[in-house]
Structure formats: structure tokens, C-alpha cells
MISE-400654 format. One record per residue (C-alpha): x, z, y. Coordinates in pm, whole numbers, padded with zeros to 5 digits, always signed. Layout:
# MISE-400654
XZY ...
# end
This chain:
# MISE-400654
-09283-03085+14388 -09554-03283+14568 -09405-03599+14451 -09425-03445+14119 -09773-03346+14183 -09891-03707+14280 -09728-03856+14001 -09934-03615+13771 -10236-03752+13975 -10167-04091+13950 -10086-04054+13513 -10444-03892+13507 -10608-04146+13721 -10445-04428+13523 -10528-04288+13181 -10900-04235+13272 -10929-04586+13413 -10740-04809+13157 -11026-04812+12913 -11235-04938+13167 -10998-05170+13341 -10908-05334+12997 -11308-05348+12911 -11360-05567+13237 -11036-05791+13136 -11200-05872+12815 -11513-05906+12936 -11398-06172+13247 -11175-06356+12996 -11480-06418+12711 -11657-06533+13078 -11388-06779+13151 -11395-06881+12739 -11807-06923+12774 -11774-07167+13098 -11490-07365+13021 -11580-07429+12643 
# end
């Protein structure tokens, strides 16, 4: 049940930080894009 529990914790976490997480990907990679061309 706890396992259960922190799994549920860990689906919630993931789904309210992916947005964000992607966001910053995009962001460092048109970074890398403006310095190396």
C-alpha cells in the first residue's frame, strides 16, 4: 500500500513538473542553437 502510495506521489509530481522540465529543455537547446550558430 505505501509503495502504492509513493508511486501515486511520484505520477503527480512527474505530471506537474514535465511542462516545466520540457520548457527548460527547449529553452537550453535554442541557447546551445544561438551560441554555436
Amino acid at each position: 500500500m505505501q509503495q502504492f502510495v509513493a508511486s501515486q506521489e511520484i505520477a503527480y509530481w512527474s505530471a506537474r513538473n514535465f511542462p516545466k522540465f520540457f520548457l527548460w529543455l527547449a529553452s537550453a537547446r535554442f541557447i546551445y542553437v544561438l551560441i554555436f550558430f
